[in-house]
C-alpha positions in Angstrom: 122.6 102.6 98.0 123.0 104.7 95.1 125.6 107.5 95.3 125.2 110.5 93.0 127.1 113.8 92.8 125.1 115.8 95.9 125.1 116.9 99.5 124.1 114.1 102.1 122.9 115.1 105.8 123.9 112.2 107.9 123.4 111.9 111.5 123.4 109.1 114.5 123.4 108.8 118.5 126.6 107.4 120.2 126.8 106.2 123.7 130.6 105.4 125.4 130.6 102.3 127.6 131.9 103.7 130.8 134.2 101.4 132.0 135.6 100.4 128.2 136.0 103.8 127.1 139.4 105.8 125.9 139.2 109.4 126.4 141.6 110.1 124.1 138.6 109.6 120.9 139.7 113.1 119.1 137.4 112.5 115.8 134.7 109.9 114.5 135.1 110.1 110.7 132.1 109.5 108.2 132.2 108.5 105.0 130.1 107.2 101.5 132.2 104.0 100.4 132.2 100.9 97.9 131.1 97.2 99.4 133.0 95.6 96.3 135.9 97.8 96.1 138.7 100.2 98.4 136.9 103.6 97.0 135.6 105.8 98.8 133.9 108.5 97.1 133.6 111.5 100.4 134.0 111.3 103.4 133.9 114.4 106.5 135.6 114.1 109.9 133.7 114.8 113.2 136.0 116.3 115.8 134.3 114.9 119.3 135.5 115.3 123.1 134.8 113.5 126.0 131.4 111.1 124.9 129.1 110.3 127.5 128.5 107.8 128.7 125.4 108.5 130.7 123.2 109.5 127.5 123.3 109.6 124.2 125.0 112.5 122.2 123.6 113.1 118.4 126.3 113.5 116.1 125.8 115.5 112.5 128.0 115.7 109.2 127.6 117.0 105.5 128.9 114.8 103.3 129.7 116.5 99.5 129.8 114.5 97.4 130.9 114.8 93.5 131.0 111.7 91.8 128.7 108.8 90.6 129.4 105.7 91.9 129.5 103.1 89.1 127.0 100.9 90.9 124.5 101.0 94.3 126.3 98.3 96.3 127.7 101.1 98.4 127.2 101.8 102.0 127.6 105.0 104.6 130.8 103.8 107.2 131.7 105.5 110.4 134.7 104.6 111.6 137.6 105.4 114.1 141.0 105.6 114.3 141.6 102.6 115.4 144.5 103.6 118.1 142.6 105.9 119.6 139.5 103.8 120.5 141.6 100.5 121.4 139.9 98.7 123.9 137.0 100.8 123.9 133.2 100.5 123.6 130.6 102.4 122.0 127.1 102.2 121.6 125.0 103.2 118.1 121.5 104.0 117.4 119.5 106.0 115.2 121.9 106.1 112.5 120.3 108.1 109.6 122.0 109.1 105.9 119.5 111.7 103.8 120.9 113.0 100.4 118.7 115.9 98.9 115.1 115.7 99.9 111.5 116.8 97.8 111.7 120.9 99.0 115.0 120.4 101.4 112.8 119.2 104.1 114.3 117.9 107.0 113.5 114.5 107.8 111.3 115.1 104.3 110.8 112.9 101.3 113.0 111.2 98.9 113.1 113.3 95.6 112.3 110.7 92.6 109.7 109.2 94.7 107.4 112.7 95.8 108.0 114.2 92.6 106.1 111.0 91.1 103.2 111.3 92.9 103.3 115.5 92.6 103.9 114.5 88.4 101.1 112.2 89.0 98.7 114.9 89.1 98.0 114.5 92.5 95.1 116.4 94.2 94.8 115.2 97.7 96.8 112.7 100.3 94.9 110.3 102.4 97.1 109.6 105.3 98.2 107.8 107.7 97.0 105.1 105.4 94.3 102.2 106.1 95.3 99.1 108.1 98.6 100.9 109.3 96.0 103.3 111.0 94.1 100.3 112.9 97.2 98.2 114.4 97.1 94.5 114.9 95.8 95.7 118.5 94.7 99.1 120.0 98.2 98.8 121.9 99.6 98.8 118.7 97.8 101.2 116.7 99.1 104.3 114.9 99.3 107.4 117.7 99.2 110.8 116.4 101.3 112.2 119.6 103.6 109.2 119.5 104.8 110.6 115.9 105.8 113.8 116.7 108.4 115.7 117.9 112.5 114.7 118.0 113.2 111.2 116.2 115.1 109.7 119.0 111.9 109.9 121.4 109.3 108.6 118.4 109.7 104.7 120.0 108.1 103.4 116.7 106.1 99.8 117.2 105.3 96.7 114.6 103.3 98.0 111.7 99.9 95.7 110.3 102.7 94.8 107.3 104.9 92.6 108.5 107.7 95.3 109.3 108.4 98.3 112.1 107.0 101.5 111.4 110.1 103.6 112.8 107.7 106.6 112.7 109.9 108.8 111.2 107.3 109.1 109.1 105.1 111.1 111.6 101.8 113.8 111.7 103.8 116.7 111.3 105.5 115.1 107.9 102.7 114.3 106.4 101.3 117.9 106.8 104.8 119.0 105.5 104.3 116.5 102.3 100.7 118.1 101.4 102.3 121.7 102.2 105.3 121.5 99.7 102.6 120.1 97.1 100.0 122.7 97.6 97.4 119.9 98.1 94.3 118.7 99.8 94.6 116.7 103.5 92.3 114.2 103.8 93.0 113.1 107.7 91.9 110.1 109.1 91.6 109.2 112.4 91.3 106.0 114.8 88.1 105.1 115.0 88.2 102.9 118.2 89.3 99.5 116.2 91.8 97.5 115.5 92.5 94.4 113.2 93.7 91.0 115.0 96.8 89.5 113.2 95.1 85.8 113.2 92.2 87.0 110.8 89.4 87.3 113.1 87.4 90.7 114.1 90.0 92.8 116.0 88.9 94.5 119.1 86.8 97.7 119.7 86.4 100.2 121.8 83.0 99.7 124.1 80.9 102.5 123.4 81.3 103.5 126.9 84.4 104.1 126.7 83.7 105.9 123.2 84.8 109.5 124.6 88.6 108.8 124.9 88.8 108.7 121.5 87.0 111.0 120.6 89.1 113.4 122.8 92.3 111.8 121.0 90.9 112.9 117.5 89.9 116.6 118.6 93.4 116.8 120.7 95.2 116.0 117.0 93.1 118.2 115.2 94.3 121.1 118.1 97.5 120.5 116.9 96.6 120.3 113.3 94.2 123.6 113.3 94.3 125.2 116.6 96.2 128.2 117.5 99.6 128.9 119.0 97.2 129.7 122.6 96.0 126.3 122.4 98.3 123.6 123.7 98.5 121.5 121.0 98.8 124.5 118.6 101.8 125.6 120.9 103.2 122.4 120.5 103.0 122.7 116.9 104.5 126.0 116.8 107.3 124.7 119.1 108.0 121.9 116.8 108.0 124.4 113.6 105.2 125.3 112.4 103.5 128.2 113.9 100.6 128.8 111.1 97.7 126.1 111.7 97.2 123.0 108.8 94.1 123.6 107.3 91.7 120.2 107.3 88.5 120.4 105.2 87.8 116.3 105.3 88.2 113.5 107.8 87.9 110.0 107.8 86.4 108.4 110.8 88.7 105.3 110.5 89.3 102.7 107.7 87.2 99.7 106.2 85.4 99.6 109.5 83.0 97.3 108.2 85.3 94.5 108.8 83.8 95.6 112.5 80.6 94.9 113.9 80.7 98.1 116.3 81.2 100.9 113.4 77.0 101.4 114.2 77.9 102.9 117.4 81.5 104.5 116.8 80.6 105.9 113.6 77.7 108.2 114.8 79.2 109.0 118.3 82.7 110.5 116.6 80.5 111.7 113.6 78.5 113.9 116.2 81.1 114.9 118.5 83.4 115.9 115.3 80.5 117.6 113.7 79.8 119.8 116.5 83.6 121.0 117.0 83.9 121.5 113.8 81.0 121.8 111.8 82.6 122.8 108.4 84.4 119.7 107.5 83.1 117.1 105.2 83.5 113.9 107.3 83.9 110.6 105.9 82.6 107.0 106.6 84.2 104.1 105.8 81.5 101.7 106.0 77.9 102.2 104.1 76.1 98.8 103.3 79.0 96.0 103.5 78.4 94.4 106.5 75.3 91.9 106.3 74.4 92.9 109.6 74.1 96.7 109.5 73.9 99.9 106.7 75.4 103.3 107.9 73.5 106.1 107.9 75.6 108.7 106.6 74.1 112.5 107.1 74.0 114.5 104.6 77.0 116.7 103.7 78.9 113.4 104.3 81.3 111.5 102.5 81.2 107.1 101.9 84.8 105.6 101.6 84.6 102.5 99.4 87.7 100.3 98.5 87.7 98.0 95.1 90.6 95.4 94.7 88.7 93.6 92.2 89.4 91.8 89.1 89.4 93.7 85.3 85.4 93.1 84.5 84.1 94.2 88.2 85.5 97.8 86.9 84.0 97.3 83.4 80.2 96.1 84.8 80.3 99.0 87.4 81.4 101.6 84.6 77.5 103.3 85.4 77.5 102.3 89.3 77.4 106.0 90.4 75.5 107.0 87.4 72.2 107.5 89.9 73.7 106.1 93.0 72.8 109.1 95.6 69.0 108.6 94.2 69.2 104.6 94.1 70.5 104.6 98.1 68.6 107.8 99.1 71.8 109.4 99.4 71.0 112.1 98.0 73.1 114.8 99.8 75.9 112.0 100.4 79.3 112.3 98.1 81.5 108.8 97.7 85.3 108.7 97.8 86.9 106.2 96.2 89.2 105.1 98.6 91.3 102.6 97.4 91.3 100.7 93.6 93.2 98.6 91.4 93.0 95.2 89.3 94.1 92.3 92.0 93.8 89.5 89.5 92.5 88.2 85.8 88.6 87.3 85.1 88.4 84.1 86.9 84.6 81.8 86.7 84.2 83.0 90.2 84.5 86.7 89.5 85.9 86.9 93.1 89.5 87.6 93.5 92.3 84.8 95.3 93.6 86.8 98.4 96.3 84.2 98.6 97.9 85.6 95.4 98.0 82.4 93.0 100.7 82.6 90.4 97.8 81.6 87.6 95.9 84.2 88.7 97.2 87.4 90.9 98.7 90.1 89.1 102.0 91.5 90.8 102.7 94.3 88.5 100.2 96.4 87.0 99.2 95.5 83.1 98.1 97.2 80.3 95.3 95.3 81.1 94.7 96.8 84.5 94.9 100.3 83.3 92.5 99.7 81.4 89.7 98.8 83.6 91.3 101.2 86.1 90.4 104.0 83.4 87.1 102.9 82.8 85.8 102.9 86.2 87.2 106.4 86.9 86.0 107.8 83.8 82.9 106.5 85.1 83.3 108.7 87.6 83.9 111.7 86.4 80.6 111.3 84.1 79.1 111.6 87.6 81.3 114.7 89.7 78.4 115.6 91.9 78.8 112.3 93.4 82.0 110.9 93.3 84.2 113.8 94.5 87.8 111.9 95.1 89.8 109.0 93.5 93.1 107.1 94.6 94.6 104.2 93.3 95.9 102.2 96.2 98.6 100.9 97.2 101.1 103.5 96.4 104.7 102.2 96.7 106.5 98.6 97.0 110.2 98.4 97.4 111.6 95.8 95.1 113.4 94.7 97.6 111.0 94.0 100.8 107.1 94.0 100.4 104.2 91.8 101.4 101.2 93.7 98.8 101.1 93.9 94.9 100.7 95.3 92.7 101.3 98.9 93.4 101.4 102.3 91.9 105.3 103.1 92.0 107.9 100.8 92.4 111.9 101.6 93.8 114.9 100.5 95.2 117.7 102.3 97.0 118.8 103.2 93.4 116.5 106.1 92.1 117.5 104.7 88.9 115.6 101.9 89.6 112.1 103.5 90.3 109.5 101.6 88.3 106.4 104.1 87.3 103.6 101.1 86.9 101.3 101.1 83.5 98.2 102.4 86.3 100.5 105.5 87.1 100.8 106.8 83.5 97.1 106.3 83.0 95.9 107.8 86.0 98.2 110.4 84.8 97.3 110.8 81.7 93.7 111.3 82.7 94.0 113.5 85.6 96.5 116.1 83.5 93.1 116.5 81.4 90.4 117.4 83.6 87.9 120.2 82.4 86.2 122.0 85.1 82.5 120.7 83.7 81.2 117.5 82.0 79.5 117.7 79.3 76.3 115.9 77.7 77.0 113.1 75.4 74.3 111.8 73.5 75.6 108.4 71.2 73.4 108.3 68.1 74.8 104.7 67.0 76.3 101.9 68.7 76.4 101.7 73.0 79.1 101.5 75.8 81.4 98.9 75.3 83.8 98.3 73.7 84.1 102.2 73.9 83.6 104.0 77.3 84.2 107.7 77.3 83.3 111.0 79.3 84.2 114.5 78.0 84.5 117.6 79.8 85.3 121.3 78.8 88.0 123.5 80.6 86.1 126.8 81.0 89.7 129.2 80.9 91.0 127.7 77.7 87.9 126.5 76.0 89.2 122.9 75.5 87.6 119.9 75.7 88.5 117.0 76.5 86.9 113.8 75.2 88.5 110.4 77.2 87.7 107.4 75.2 88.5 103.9 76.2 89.1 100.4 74.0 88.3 97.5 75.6 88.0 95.6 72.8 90.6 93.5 70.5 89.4 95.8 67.3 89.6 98.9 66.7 86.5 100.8 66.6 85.2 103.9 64.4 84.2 106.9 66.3 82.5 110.0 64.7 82.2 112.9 67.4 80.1 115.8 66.3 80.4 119.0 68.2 77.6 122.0 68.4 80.5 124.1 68.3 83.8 124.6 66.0 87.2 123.6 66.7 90.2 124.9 65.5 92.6 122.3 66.3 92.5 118.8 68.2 95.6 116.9 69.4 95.4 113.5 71.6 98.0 111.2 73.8 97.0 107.4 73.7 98.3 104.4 76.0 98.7 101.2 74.5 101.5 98.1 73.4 101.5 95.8 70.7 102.3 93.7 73.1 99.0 93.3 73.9 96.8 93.3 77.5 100.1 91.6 79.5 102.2 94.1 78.8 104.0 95.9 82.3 106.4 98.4 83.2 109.5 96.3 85.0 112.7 96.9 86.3 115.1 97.5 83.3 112.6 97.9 81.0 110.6 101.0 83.1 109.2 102.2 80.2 107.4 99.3 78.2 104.3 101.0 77.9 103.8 104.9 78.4 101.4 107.5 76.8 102.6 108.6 73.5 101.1 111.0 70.7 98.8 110.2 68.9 100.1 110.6 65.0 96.9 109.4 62.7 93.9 112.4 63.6 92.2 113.7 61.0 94.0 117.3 60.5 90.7 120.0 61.6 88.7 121.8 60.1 86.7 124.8 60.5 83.6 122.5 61.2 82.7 120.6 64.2 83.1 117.1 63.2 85.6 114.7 63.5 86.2 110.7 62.8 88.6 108.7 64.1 89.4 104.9 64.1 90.1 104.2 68.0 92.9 101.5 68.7 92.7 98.2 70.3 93.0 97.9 74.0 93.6 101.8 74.2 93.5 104.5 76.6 92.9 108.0 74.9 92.6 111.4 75.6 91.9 113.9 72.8 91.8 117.9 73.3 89.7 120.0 71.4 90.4 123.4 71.0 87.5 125.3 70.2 87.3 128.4 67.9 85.1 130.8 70.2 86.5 133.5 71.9 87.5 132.1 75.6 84.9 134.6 76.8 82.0 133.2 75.1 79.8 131.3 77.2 79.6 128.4 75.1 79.5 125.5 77.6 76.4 126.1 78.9 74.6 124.7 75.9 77.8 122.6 74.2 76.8 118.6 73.5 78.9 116.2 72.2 77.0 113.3 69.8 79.1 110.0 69.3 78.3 107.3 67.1 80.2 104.3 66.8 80.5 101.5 65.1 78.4 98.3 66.5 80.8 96.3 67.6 80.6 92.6 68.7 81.8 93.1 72.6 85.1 90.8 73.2 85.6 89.2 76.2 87.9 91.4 78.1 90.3 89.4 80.1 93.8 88.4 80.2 95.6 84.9 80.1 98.3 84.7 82.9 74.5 111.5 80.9 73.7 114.8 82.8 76.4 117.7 82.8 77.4 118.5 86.2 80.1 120.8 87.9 83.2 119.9 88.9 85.5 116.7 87.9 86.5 114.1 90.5 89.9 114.5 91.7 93.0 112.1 91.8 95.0 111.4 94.9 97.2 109.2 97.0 95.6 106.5 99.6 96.9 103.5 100.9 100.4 102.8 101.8 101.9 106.1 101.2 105.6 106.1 102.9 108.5 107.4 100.5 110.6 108.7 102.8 113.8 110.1 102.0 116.7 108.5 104.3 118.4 105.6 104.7 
């Protein structure tokens, strides 16, 4: 662990052994120490009389610490006085270090890791994640109640990842995470299935037995929303948090077309949710995947679909949503896009290796990724009446323990060590620019691909912002002609001469990050502008218009783009309507950076 010049909260349960215990224990001291050397850079004393040794007794210290440690092969040490516990036996659990948490929360989040998905942009958290939410077995599912409350009685269980979920990481954290950054919850609850750790369909709930858990969802949604003369909303209260947790969306489960029940569990929790609450947008997880079944999904509802594909799947769906709702007579039905990211390179199937060949899997997200990551999401937000949220998925691996890749952010103990990926500073980059209307684009010469854009205009400034994508190995001319002036334009590109491979790593974090761009054309007082768009780029250009910011001027402002026709490249790697409101960027799968050790 890292040790840095700050206050740590540490705290752990001590049991005395009865008959092998020494009364005559005056102080248990605590202490931040080298593993390769005799420093040891703070320490407190905790003066203790007469242990039990019937149950536990919690112990707590503040450690104050003012110097950095030279390296993180460091560890937190209790110890004795080794004359007064002679003979003696003790008993440890729940032993817990936290330096500074994100907002000083208790039990919260570790700092460099929340403020990268709050820097990220972030709009909304999807929690408690996907598969965790399922369990290998309905015995071993995430519990909303079992999550709660003091640490020591949260009994934790084996998690679908090949590791124990302590649940430290509970309901009432989660809430805390979306309060401190003033965004959107997006609940999801257990649906009534659960995966089966050999690979075949887990088990469901039969649908007569369909009310328990529906009861389970509305009881945690009492103590989400209800109020303190409810008695989960008491419970809430008593645990902290008197004011209710507002939830406008909920996810009835995750993936659930893996299933072949969701055709009964869907509409019996859609309808008993609907009817207790009948003003939140409620979201499926299954829509036409299964062979066997579609989803109806009433209108006012939301489909969750999940994309780990490989770069040209994003590329050849860049229009999928264009007339979607009117394609699947949907027309009333919004998608989230769940989970994303590039899982591997263009292979001749077109179908990407689960089993992560070394050829073929990517572990750490690419230049290459990032840009079919962008492409699909701008294709997107050309389409905001339909596709309403976005998250790349997973969000964190720790370097030094995980079973998925690639992932968003990566870390160690050492905060010096967090990895921001090449898909975090493009989603990034594209969600600090979002107007709050698209506009019209009609392209008077050349087509989509190798370019892919959208533009919007932010009403309160009177910038727009034109997102332009290069796919291609060549740079490409573009010629954007506005029906209104500009005063100024300024842009922020992504690329690397190092070409489609290039990744963020650890030691070399920031390999490829969003830079100014220096070569624009300087403005004019007209409204057209020409620019020579990179290679394999990522862009984002901000016009500043020259009408007063109370002129109505988006209501009839187009954008015309002609570029150059361009011979499409193969994109791969070797190892028009304007509507209202942008898609919005969040967090999904696999969201746990908690703060202690």
């Amino acid at each position: 662990m890292s040790v840095t010049p700050q206050a740590y909260n540490a705290s752990f349960y001590v049991l005395a052994n009865a008959p092998l215990y020494n009364p005559n224990v005056t102080a248990i001291n605590v202490s931040l120490r080298s593993n390769l050397t005799s420093d040891i850079w703070c320490s407190e004393t905790i003066p203790v009389q007469n242990l039990s040794s019937f149950d536990y007794t919690q112990l707590n210290a503040q450690l104050f610490n003012n110097v950095t440690a030279p390296n993180s092969n460091n560890t937190f040490a209790i110890t004795f006085n080794a004359s007064e516990v002679a003979g003696s036996t003790f008993y440890f659990n729940l032993i817990s270090l936290f330096p500074e948490t994100y907002k000083n929360r208790p039990n919260g989040l570790r700092k460099d890791l929340a403020e990268s998905i709050k820097d990220l942009g972030t709009t909304f958290l999807r929690f408690p994640g996907g598969n965790n939410l399922e369990g290998y077995s309905i015995a071993e599912r995430w519990k909303w109640n079992e999550t709660i409350g003091p640490l020591r009685y949260r009994k934790g269980r084996p998690g679908t990842w090949e590791y124990v979920n302590t649940n430290g990481l509970g309901l009432m954290e989660y809430l805390e995470w979306t309060e401190d950054m003033e965004i959107e919850r997006v609940l999801a609850i257990y649906s009534g299935y659960s995966l089966n750790i050999q690979g075949n369909e887990g088990q469901s709930y039969p649908e007569e037995y369909m009310g328990s858990v529906l009861q389970e969802a509305l009881d945690e949604l009492e103590f989400c929303m209800g109020n303190t003369n409810t008695p989960y909303g008491a419970l809430r209260a008593q645990y902290g948090h008197p004011a209710p947790f507002q939830i406008n969306y909920i996810e009835i489960g995750n993936e659930d077309f893996f299933s072949s029940t969701y055709n009964y569990r869907f509409p019996f929790l859609y309808n008993g949710l609907k009817e207790a609450y009948p003003n939140i947008t409620l979201i499926s997880t299954a829509f036409n995947e299964n062979a066997n079944y579609n989803i109806s999904i009433p209108a006012g509802g939301m489909w969750d679909t999940h994309h780990y594909e490989e770069p040209t799947y994003f590329l050849e769906n860049f229009n999928f949503y264009d007339n979607w709702q009117e394609e699947t007579d949907n027309e009333d039905v919004t998608v989230f896009i769940g989970e994303y990211s590039v899982f591997s390179i263009d292979t001749p199937s077109g179908n990407p290796n689960y089993s992560d060949p070394v050829t073929e899997h990517i572990f750490y997200p690419r230049l290459l990724s990032a840009i079919a990551e962008s492409i699909y999401t701008i294709g997107a937000e050309r389409n905001p009446n339909v596709v309403k949220m976005t998250s790349y998925a997973p969000s964190f691996q720790n370097f030094n323990w995980y079973n998925w890749t690639p992932n968003l952010v990566a870390f160690t103990a050492n905060p010096n060590d967090t990895v921001l990926s090449v898909s975090w500073y493009s989603q990034s980059l594209l969600a600090h620019y979002r107007g709050t209307e698209t506009l019209p684009v009609t392209n008077t010469q050349g087509d989509i691909n190798p370019l892919w854009w959208v533009v919007t205009i932010d009403e309160p400034t009177n910038a727009v912002y034109l997102k332009v994508v290069n796919s291609g190995n060549a740079s490409v001319p573009l010629s954007v002609n506005l029906d209104a002036a500009y005063t100024s334009v300024n842009g922020t590109i992504l690329t690397s001469s190092v070409g489609l491979n290039a990744y963020n790593y650890l030691n070399n974090a920031t390999a490829v990050v969003p830079v100014p761009i220096t070569d624009l054309p300087a403005a004019t007082a007209g409204k057209n502008f020409t620019w020579s768009v990179p290679a394999y780029s990522i862009n984002v250009l901000q016009f500043d218009l020259a009408a007063p910011a109370n002129q109505s001027i988006q209501s009839t402002l187009t954008s015309t783009i002609a570029t150059a026709l361009a011979t499409t490249v193969p994109f791969h790697s070797s190892s028009t309507s304007a509507a209202r409101g942008p898609s919005t960027v969040g967090v999904g799968e696999g969201t746990q950076p908690t703060g202690g050790a």
